[in-house]
C-alpha positions as CSV (number, residue, x, y, z in Angstrom):
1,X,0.0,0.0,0.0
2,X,1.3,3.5,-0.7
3,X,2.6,5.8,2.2
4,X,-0.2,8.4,2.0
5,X,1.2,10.2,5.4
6,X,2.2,14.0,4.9
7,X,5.8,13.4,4.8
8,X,5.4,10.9,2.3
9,X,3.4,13.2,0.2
10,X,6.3,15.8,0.6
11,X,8.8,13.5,-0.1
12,X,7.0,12.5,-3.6
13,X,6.4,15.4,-4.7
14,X,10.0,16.9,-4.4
15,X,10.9,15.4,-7.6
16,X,8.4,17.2,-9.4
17,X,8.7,20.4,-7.5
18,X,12.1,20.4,-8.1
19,X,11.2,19.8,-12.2
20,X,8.6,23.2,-11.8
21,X,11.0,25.0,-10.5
22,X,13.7,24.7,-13.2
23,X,11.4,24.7,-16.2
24,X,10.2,28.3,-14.1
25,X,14.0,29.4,-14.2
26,X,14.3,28.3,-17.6
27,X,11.9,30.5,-18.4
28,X,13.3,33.6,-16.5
29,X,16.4,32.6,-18.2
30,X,15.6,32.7,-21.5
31,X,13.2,35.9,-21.3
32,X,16.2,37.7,-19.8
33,X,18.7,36.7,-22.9
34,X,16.0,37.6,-25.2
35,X,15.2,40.8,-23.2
36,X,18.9,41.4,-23.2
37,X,19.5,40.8,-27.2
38,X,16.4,43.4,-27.9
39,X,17.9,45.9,-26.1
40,X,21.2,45.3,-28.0
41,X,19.0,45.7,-31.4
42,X,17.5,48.6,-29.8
43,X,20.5,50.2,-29.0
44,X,22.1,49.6,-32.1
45,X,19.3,50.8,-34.5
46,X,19.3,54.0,-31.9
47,X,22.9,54.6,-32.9
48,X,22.1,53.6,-36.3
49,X,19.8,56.5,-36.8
50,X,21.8,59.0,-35.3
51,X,24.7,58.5,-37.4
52,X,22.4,58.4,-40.4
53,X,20.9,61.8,-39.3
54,X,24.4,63.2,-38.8
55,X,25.7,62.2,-41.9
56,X,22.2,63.9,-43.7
57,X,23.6,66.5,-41.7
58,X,27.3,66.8,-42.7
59,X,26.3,66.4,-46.7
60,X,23.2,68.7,-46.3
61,X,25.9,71.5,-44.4
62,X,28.6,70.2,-46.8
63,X,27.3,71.4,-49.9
64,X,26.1,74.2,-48.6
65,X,29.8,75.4,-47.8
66,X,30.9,73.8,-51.1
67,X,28.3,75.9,-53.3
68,X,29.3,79.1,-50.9
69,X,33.0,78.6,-52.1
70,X,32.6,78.1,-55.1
71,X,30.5,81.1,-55.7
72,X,32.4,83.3,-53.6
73,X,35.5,81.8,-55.7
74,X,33.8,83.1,-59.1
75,X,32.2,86.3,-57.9
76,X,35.4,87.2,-56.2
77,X,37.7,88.1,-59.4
78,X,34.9,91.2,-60.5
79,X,34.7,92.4,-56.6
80,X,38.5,93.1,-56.2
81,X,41.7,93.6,-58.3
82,X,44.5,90.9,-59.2
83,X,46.7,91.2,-55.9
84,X,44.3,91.9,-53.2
85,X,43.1,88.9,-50.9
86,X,40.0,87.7,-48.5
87,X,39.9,89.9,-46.5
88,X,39.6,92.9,-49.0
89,X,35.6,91.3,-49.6
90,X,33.3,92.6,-47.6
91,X,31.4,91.4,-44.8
92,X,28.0,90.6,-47.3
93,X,30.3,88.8,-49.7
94,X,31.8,86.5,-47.4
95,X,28.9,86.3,-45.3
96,X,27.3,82.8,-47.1
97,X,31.4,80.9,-46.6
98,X,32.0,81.8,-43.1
99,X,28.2,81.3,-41.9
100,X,28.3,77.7,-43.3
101,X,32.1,77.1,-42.4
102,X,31.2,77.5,-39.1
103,X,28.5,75.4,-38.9
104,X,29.9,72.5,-40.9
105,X,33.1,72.6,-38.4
106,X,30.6,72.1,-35.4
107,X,29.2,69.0,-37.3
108,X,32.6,67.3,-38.5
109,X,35.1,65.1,-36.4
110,X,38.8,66.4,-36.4
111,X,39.5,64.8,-39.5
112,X,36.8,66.4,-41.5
113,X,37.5,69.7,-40.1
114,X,41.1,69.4,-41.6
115,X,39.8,68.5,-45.0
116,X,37.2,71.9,-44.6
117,X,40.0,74.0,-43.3
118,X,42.1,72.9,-46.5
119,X,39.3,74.0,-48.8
120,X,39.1,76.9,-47.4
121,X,43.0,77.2,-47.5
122,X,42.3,77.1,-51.2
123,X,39.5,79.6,-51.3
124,X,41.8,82.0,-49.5
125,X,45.3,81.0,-51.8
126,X,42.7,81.4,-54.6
127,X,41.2,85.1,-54.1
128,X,43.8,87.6,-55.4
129,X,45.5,85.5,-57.8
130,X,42.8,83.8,-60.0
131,X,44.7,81.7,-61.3
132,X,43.9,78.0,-63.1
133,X,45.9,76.2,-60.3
134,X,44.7,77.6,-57.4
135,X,40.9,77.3,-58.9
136,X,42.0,73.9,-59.3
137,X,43.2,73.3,-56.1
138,X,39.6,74.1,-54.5
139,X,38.4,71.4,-56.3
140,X,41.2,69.1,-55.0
141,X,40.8,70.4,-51.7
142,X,36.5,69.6,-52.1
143,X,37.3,66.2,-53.0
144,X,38.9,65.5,-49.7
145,X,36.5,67.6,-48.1
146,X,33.5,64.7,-49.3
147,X,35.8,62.0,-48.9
148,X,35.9,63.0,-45.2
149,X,32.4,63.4,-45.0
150,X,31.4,60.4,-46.2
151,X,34.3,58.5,-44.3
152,X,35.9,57.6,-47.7
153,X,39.7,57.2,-48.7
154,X,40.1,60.3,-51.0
155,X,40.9,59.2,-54.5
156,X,44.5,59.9,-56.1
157,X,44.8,61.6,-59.7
């Protein structure tokens, strides 16, 4: 005859309280890896986005300085004489490269501020002496400039 006293019960039933209880933790367990792997998708399409949105940003505030110098670069020879330089332009005509100069440098890591500071470099080598190389060289230095915004190895030639 079975033992039907109470620690007999207890006793039989340890084996399948003992089964309940690590099917339960099971359960915790694997809820908290997959709890733990959405957060790390979560996380990663967060900083996903952001470097998406700050990359929109750099091109939008890229060729907005780009289109500024190159303007500037054109318009400059009819606003002053063979010899002069920047800073013989007035305010209002070097008001368009220096707004968006400034704002592209708050956007760009250190690297792509050196390739904006080098286009720049040229604009500056460029206005007085209009000549073929130095209009050239803007367009050397704007090549680095976009290679640095879009994290790119500049091409050579």
């Amino acid at each position: 005859m079975p033992d039907v006293t109470l620690a007999g019960v207890l006793i039989g039933g340890i084996p399948s309280l003992l089964v309940a209880l690590v099917g339960v933790g099971g359960v915790i367990y694997t809820q908290r890896r997959a709890d733990a792997r959405q957060d790390g998708i979560a996380k990663a399409n967060r900083e996903f986005e952001r470097e998406s949105r700050l990359l929109d940003l750099r091109r939008k505030l890229g060729a907005e300085f780009l289109s500024a110098v190159w303007v500037l670069g054109g318009e400059s020879r009819d606003a002053i004489p063979d010899g002069a330089d920047y800073s013989d332009l007035t305010q209002e005509e070097t008001r368009e490269v220096n707004r968006t100069l400034s704002a592209l440098r708050m956007a760009l890591d250190p690297a792509g501020r050196k390739a904006v500071q080098a286009v720049f470099d040229a604009l500056l080598a460029h206005v007085g002496t209009f000549t073929q190389e130095t209009w050239d060289a803007i367009g050397e230095a704007e090549n680095g400039l976009i290679a640095a915004i879009n994290r790119e190895q500049p091409s050579v030639g």
